[in-house]
C-alpha positions in Angstrom: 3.8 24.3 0.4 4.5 25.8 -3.1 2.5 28.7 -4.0 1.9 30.6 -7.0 -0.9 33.3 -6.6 -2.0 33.7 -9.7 -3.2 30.2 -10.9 -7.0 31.5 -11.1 -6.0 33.3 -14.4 -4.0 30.0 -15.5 -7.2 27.7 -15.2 -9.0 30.5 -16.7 -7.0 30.5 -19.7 -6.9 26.6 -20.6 -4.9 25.5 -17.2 -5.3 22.0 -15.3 -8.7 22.4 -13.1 -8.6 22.6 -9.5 -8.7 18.9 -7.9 -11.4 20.2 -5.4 -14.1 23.0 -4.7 -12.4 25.9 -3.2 -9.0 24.8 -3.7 -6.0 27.3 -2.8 -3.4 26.0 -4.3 -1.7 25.2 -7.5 -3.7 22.7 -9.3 -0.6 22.6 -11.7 2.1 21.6 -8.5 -0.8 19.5 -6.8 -0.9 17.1 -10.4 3.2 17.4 -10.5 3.0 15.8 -6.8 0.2 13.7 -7.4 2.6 12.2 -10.5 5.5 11.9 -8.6 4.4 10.0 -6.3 2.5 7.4 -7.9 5.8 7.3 -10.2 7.6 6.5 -7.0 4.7 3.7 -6.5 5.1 2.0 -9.5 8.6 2.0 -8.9 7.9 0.1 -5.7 5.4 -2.2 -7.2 7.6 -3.5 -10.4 10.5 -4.3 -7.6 8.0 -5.9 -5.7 6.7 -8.3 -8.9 10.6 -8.7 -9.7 11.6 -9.9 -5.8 8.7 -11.9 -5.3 8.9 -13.3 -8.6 12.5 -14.6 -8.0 11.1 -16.0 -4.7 8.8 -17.9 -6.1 10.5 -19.2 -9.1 13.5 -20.0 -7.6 12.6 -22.8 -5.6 15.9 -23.1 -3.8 15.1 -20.0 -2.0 11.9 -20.8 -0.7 13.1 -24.4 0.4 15.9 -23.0 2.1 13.7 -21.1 4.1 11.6 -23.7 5.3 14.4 -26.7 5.4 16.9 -24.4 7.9 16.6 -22.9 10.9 18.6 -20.1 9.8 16.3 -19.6 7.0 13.8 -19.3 9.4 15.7 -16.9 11.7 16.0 -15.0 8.5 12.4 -15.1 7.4 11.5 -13.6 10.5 14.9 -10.7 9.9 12.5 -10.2 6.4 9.1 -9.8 8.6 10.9 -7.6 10.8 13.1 -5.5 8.7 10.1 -3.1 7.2 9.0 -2.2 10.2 12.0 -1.3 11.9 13.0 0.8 8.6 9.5 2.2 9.1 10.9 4.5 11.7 13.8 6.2 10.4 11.7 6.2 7.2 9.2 8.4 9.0 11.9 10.5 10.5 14.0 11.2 7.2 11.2 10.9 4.7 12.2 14.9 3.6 16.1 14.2 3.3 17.6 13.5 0.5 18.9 10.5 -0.7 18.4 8.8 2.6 15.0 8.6 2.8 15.5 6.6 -0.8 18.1 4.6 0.0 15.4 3.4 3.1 12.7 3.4 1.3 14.5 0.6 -1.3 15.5 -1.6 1.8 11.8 -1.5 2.7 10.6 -2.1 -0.2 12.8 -4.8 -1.0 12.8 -6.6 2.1 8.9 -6.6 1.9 9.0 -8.1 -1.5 10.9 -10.9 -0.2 8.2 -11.8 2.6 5.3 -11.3 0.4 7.2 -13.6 -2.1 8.0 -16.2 0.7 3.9 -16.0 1.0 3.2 -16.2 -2.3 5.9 -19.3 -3.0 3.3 -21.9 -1.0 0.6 -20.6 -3.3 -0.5 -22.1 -6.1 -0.9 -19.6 -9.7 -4.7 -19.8 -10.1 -5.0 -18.3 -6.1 -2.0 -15.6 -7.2 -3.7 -14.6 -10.6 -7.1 -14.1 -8.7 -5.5 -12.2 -6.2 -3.3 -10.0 -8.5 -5.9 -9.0 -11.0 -8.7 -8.1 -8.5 -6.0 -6.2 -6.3 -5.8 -4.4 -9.4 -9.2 -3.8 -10.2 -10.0 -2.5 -6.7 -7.2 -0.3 -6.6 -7.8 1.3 -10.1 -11.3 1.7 -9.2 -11.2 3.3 -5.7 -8.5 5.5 -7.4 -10.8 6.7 -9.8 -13.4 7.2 -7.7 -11.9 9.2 -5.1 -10.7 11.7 -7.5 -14.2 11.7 -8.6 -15.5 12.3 -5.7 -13.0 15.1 -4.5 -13.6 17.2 -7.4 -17.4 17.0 -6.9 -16.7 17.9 -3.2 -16.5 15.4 -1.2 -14.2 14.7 1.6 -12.6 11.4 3.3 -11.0 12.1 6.4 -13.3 11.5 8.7 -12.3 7.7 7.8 -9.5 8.2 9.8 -10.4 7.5 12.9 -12.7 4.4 12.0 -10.1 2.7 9.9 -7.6 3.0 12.8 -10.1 1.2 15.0 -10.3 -1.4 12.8 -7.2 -2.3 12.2 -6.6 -2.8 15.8 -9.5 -5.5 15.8 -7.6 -7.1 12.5 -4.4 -7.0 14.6 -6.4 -8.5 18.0 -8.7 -11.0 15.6 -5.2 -12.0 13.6 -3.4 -12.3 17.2 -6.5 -15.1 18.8 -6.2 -16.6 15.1 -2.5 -17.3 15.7 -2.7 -18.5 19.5 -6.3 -20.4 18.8 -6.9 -21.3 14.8 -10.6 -21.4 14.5 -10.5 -23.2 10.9 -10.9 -22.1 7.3 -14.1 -20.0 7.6 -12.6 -17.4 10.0 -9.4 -17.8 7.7 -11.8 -16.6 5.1 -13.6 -13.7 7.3 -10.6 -12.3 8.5 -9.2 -11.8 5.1 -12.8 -10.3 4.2 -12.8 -7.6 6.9 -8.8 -6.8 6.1 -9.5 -6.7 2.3 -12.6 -4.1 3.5 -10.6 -2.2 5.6 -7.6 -1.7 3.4 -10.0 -0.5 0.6 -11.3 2.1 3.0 -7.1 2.6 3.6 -6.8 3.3 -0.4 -9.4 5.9 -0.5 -8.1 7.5 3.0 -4.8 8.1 1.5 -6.0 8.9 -2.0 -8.0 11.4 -1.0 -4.6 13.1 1.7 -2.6 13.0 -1.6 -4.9 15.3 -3.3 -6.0 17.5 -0.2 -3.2 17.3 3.2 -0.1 15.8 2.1 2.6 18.7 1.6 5.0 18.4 -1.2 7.8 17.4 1.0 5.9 14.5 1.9 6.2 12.3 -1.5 8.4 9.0 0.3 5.6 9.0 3.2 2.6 9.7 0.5 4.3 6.5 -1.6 4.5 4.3 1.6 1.3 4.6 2.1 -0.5 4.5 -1.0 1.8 1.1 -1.2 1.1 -0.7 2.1 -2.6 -0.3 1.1 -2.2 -1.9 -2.4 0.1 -4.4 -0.6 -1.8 -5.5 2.5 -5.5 -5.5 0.1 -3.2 -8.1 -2.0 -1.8 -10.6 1.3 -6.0 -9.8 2.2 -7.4 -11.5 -1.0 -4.7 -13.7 -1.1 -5.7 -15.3 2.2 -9.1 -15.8 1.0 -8.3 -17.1 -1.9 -6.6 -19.9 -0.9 -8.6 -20.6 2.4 -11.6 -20.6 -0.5 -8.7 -23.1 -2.7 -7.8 -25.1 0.2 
């Protein structure tokens, strides 16, 4: 990590503030990071909007999809695709340009399913689900930063969110094999909007405290799944609550 010893006498002399109590590092090359990323999430977020925009208004695409049965072999390449690029992701997240040049075919191949979602959904449910996304991700933001620079620490979240996202991943899997109708539609898309809150102030709170500054691309993927996954959350409840 970057260091520059004498960053005491910058704060004292009109610098940026230290993020934390008893912070050790650059406040200065922490806020440069914190930027960066967050510019590489808005990034991902405006291609997202674009993609799934396309998708959705381009109704040729989405028929195709569901009128073909290689539209539906390549739906499920699109369902696939960012978790296979997940792992050479995590393995060349520090070299340059690859881990961009991944990072865009994850992105973009995620926009296209969360478009292909978002295509059998009316406006009203997508508007509702957008601007609260928005609001929740704003305010746990906020609040994190808050509460980091008034002490407080998050990572003992870790372990409990990871629990329950393998009960999501078990509750979605007996959803799938045995439906059990719109109200545990609606539940399950409660406990994932819950947990991916949780996910948001996790990872907020590792982008101001653990992540290195090598670590932007896997700082941005995270930070973005959350946002992403809290979205296809409140979407699902939405339209189970529409239906």
């Amino acid at each position: 990590m970057w260091n520059q010893p004498n960053w005491k006498n910058d704060v004292e002399a009109g610098g940026a503030r230290p993020l934390y109590p008893m912070m050790l590092e650059s406040p200065e090359l922490r806020w440069s990071f914190i930027r960066k990323v967050y510019s590489i999430i808005t990034i991902q977020l405006l291609a997202t909007i674009a993609v799934a925009s396309v998708v959705v208004f381009v109704r040729p695409i989405s028929h195709f999809f569901v009128s073909s049965s290689g539209g539906l072999a390549l739906y499920i390449v699109l369902i696939i695709t960012p978790f296979i690029v997940l792992c050479p992701l995590f393995y060349y997240h520090q070299k340059h340009p690859v881990n961009y040049v991944l990072l865009g075919i994850f992105t973009i191949s995620l926009a296209f399913a969360v478009g292909l979602t978002c295509a059998f959904t009316s406006g009203k449910v997508i508007l509702e689900a957008v601007i609260l996304t928005a609001v929740v991700v704003l305010s746990l933001t906020f609040y994190t930063f808050w509460a980091a620079r008034r002490g407080q620490d998050f990572n003992f979240l870790g372990p409990f969110l990871f629990g329950a996202v393998m009960v999501l991943m078990v509750f979605a899997l007996i959803q799938i094999l045995f439906p059990l109708g719109k109200i545990s539609v609606m539940i399950y898309g409660c406990l994932a909007a819950i947990i991916f809150c949780g996910y948001i102030v996790y990872d907020t709170d590792n982008l101001i405290k653990r992540f290195s500054y090598d670590e932007y691309i896997w700082a941005a993927v995270s930070l973005y799944l959350d946002v992403i996954n809290l979205f296809l959350a409140l979407l699902t409840v939405f339209r189970a609550a529409d239906s």
